[in-house]
N, CA, C and O of each residue as an XYZ file, in Angstrom:
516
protein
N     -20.586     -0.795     -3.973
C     -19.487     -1.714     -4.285
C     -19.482     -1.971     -5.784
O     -20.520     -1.844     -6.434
N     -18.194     -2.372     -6.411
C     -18.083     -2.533     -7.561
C     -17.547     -3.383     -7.595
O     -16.642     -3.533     -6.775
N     -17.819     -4.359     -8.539
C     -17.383     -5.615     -9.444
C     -15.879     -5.431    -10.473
O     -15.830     -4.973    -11.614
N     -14.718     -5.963     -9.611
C     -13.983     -6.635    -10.655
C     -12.839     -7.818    -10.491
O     -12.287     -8.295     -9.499
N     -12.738     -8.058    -11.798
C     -11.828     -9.626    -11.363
C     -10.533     -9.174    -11.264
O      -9.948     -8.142    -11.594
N     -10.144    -10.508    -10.569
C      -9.043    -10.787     -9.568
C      -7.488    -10.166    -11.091
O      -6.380     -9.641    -10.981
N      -8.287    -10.617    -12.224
C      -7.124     -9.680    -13.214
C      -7.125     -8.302    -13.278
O      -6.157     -7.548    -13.183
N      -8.276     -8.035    -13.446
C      -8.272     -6.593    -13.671
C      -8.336     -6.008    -12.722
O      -8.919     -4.925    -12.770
N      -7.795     -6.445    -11.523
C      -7.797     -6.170     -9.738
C      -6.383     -5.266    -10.274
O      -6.161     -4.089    -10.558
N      -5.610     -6.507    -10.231
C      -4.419     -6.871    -10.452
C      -2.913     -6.004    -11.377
O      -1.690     -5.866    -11.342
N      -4.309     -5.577    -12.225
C      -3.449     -5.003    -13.214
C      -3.708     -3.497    -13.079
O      -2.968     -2.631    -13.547
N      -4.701     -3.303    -12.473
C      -5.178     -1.904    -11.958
C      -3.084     -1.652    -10.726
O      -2.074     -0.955    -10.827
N      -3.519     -2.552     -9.956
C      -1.890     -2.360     -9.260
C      -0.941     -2.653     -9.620
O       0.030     -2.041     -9.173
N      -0.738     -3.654    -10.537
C       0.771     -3.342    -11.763
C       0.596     -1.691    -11.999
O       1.345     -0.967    -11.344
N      -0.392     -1.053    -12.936
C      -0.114      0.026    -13.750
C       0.410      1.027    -12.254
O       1.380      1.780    -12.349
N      -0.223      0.918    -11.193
C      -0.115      1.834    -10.272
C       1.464      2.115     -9.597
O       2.053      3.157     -9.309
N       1.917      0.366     -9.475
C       3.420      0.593     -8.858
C       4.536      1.325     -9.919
O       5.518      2.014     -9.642
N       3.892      0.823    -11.504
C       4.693      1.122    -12.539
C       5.167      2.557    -12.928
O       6.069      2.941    -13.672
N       3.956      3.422    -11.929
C       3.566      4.755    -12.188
C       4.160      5.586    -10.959
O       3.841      6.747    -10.703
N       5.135      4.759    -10.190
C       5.427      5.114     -8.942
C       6.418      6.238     -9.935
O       6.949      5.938    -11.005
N       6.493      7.786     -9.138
C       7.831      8.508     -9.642
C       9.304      8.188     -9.549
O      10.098      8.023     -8.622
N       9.369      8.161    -11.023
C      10.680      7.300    -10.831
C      11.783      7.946     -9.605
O      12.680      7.192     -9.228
N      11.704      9.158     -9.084
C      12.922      9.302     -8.235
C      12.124      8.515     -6.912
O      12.879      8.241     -5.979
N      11.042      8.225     -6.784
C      11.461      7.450     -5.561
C      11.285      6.017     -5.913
O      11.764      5.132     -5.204
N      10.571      5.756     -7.052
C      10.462      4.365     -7.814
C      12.181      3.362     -7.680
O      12.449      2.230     -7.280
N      13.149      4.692     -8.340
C      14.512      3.608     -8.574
C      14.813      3.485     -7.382
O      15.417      2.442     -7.136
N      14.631      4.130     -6.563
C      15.360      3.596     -5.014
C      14.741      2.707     -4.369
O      15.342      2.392     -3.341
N      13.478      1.989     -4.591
C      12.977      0.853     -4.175
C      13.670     -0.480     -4.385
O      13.863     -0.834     -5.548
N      14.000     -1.130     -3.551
C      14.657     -2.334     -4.001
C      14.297     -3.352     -2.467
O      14.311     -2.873     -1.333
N      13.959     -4.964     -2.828
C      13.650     -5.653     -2.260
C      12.163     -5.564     -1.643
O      11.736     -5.920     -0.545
N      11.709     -5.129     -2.438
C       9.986     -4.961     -2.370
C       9.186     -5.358     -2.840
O       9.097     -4.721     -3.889
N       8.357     -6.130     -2.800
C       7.229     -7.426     -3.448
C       6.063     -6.192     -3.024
O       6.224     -5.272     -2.223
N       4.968     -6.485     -3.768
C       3.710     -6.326     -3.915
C       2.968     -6.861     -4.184
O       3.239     -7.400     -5.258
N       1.734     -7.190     -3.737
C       0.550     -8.404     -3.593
C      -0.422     -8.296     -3.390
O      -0.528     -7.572     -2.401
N      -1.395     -8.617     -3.768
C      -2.835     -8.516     -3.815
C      -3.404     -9.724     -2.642
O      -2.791    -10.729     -2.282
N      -4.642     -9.303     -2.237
C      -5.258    -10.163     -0.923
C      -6.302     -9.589     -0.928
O      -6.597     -8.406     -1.095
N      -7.223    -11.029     -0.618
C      -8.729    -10.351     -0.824
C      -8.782     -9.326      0.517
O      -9.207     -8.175      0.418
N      -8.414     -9.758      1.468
C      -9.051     -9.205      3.004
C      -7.261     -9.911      3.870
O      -6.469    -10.817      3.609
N      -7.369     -8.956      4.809
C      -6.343     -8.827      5.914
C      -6.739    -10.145      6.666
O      -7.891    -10.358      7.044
N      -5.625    -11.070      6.867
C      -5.385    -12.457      7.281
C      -5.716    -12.237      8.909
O      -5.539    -11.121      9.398
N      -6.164    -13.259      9.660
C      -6.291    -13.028     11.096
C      -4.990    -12.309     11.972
O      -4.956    -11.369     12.767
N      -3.898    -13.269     11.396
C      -2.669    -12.908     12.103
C      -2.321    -11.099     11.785
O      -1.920    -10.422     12.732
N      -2.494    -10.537     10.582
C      -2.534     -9.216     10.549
C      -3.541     -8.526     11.081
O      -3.375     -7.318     11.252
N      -4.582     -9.043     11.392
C      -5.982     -8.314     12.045
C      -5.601     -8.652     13.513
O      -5.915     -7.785     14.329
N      -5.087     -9.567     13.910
C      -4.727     -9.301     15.469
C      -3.646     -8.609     16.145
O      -3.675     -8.170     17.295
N      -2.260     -8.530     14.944
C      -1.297     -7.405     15.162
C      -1.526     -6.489     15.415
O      -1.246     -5.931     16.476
N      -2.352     -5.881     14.123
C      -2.578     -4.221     13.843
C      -3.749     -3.955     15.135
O      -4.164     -2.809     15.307
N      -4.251     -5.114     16.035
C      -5.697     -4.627     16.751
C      -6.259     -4.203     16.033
O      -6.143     -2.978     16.060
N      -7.460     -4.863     14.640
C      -8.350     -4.385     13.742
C      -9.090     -4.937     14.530
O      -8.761     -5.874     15.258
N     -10.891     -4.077     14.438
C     -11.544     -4.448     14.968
C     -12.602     -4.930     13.728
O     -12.787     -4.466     12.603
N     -13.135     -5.936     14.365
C     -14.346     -6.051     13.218
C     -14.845     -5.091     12.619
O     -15.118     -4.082     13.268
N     -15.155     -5.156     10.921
C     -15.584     -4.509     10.304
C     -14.826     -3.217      9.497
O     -15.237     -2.614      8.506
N     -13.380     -2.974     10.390
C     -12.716     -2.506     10.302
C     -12.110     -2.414      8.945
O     -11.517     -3.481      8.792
N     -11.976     -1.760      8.004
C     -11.687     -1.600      6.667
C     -10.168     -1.464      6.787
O      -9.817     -0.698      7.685
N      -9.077     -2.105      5.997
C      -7.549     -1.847      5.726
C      -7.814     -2.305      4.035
O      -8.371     -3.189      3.384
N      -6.959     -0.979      3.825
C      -7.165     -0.843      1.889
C      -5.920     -1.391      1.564
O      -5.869     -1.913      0.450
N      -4.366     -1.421      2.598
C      -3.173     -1.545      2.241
C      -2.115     -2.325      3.633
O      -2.508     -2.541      4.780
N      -1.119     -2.538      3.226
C      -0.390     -3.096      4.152
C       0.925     -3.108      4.299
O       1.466     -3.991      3.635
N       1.923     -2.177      5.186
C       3.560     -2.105      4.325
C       4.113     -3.205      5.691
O       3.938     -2.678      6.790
N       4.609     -4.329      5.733
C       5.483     -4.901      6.197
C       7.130     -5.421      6.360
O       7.562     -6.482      5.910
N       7.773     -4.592      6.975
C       9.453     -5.167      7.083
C       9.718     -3.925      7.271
O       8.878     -3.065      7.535
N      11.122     -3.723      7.125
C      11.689     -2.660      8.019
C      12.406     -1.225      7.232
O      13.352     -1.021      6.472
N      11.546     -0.559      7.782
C      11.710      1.274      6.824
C      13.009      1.297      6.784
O      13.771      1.182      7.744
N      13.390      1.508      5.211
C      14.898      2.164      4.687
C      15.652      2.825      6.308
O      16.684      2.424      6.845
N      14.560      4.115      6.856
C      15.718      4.295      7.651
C      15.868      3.929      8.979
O      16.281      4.624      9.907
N      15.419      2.545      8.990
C      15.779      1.464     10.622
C      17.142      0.482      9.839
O      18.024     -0.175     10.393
N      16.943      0.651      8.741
C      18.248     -0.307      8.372
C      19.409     -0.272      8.653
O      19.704      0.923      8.630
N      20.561     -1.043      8.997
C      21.989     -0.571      9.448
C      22.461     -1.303      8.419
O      21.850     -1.801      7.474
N      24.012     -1.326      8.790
C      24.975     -1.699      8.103
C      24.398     -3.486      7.656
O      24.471     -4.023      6.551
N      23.805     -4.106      9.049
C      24.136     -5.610      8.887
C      22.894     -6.064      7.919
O      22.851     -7.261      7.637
N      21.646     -5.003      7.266
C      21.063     -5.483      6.381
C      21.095     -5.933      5.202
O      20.760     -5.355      4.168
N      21.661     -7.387      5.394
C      21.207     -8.260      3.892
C      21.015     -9.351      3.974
O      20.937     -9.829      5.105
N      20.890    -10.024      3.059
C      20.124    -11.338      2.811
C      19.451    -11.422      3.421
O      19.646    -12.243      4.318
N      17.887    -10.501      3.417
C      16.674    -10.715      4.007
C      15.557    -11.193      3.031
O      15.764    -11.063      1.825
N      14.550    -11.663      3.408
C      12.924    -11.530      2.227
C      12.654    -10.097      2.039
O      13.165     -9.094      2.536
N      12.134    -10.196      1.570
C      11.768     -8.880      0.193
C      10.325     -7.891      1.406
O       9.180     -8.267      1.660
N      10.867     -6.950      1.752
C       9.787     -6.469      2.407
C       8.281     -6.860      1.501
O       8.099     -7.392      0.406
N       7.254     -6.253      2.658
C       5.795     -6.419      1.582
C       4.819     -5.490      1.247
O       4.461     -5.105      2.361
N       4.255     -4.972      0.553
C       2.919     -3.856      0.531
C       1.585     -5.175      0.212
O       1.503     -5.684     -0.906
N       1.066     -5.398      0.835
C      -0.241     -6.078      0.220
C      -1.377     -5.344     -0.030
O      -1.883     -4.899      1.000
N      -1.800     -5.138     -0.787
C      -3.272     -4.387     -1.402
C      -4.231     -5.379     -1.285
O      -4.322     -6.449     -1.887
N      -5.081     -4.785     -0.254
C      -6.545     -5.279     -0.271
C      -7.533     -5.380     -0.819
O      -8.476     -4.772     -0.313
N      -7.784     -6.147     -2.040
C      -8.862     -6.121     -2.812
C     -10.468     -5.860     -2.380
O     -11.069     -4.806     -2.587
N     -10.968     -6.932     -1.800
C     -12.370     -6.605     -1.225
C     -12.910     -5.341     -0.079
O     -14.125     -5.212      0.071
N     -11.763     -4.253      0.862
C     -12.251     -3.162      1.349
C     -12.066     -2.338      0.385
O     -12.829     -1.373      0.432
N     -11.081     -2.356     -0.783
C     -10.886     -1.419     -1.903
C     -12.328     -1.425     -2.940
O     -12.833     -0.448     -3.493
N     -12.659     -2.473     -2.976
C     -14.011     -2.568     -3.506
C     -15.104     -2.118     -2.985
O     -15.957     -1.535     -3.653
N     -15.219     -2.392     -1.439
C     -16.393     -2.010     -0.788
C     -16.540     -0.731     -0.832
O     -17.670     -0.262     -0.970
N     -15.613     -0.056     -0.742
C     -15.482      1.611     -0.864
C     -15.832      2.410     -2.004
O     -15.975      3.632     -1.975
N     -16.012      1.405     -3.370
C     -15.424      2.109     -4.482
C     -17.043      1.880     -5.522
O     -17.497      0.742     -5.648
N     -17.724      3.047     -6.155
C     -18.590      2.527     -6.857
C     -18.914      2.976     -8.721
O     -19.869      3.133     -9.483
N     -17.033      3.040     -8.736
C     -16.800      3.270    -10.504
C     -15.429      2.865    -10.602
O     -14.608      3.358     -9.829
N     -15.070      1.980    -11.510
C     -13.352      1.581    -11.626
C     -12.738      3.055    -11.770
O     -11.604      3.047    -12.249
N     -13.097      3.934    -11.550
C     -12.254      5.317    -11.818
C     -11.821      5.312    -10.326
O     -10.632      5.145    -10.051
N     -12.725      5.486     -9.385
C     -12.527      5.564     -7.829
C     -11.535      4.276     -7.246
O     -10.807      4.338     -6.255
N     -11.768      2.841     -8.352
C     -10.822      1.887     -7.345
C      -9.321      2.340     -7.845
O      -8.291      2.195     -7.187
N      -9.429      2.929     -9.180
C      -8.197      3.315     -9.839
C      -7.166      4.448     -8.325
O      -6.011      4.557     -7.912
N      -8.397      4.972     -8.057
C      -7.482      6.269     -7.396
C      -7.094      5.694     -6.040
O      -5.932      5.847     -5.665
N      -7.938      5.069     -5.301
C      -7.941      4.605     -4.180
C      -6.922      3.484     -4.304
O      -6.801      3.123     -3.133
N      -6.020      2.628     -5.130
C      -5.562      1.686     -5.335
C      -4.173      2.583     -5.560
O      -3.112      2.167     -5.094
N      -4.227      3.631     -6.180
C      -2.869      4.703     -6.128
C      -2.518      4.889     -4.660
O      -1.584      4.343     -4.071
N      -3.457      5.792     -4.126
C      -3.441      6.635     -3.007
C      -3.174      5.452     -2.160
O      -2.527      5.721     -1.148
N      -3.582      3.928     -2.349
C      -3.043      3.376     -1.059
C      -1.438      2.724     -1.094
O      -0.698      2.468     -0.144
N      -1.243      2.586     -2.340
C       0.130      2.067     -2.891
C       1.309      3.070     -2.507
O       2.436      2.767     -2.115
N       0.641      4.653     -2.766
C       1.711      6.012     -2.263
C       1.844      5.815     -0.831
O       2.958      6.052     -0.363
N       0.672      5.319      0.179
C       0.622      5.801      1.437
C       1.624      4.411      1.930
O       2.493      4.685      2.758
N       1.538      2.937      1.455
C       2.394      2.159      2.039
C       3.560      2.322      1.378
O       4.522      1.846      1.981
N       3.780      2.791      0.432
C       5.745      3.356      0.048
C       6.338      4.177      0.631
O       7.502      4.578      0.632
N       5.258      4.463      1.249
C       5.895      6.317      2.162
C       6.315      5.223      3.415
O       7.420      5.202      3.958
N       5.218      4.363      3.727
C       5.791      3.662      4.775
C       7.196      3.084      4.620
O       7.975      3.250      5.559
N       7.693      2.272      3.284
C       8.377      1.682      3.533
C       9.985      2.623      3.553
O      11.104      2.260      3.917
N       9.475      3.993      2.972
C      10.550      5.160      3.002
C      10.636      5.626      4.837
O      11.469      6.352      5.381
N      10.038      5.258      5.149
C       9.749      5.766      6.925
C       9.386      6.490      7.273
O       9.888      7.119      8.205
N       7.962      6.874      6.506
C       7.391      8.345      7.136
C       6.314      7.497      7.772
O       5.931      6.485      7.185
N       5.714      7.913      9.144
C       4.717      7.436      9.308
C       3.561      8.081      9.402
O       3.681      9.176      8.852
N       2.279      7.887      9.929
C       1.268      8.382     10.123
C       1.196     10.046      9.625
O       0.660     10.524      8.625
N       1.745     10.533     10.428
C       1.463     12.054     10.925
C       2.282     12.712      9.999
O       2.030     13.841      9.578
N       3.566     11.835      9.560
C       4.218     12.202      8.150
C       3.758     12.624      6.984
O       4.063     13.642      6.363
N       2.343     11.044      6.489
C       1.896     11.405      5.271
C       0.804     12.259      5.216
O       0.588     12.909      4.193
N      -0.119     12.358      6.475
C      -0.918     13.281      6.702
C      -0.120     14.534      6.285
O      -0.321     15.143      5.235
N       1.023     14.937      7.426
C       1.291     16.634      6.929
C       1.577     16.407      5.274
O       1.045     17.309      4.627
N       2.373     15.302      4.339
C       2.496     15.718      2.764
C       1.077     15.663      2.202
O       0.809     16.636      1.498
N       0.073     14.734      2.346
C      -0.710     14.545      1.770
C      -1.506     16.207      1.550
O      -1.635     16.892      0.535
N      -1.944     16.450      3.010
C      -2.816     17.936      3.177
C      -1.566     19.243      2.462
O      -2.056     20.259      1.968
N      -0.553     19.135      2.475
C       0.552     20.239      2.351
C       0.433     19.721      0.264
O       0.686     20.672     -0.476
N       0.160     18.655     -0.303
C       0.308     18.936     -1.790
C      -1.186     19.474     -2.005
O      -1.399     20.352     -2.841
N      -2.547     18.747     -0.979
C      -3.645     19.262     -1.358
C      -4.084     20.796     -1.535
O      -5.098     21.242     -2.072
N      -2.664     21.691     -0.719
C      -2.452     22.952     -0.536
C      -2.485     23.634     -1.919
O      -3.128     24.619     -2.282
N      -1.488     22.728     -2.699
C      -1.122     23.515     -4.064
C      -1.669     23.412     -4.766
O      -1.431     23.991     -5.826
């Protein structure tokens, strides 16, 4: 585990969303991002986490393509980044750097609507090239 503060948590995931590619960056809209030490009970009893259970990320509200016509004036979907399993995992700010990317890409993909088996096939299909 590695040591860092709640700023330099923080700003590690500013630089990361900032770094999102802009073609899928500008099409984001109504999306908050947030830092949390650890996944709240009410999200650990949704998702069925089991103790001990590590979550690095979190995409909440409803994928671009479940949206219809009657979507607006809603709250701002959410990605929350988990500070303390991102830490437990990580034992050089180079590794929380990457792991703090890789989890920020994997809940945007969510909020684009790919799920599971989605980012698996892109993830392994760019590790290809």
């Amino acid at each position: 585990m590695i040591e860092v503060s709640d700023e330099e948590f923080e700003q590690i995931v500013r630089s990361a969303v900032d770094d999102i590619p802009e073609k899928y960056g500008r099409h984001i809209k109504n999306l908050a991002f947030v830092v949390e030490d650890e996944p709240n009970d009410n999200q650990r009893q949704r998702l069925k986490l089991h103790p001990g259970t590590s979550l690095f990320g979190l995409y909440e509200g409803i994928p671009l393509t479940k949206r219809g016509a009657g979507y607006n004036l809603v709250l701002p979907d959410k990605v929350t980044i988990f500070k303390k399993p991102i830490l437990n995992a990580c034992h050089t700010s180079e590794h929380v750097e990457i792991l703090v990317r890789q989890t920020i890409w994997h809940e945007v993909a969510h909020y684009y609507g790919l799920d599971h088996g989605d980012i698996d096939r892109l993830e392994n299909n760019s590790a290809k090239d």
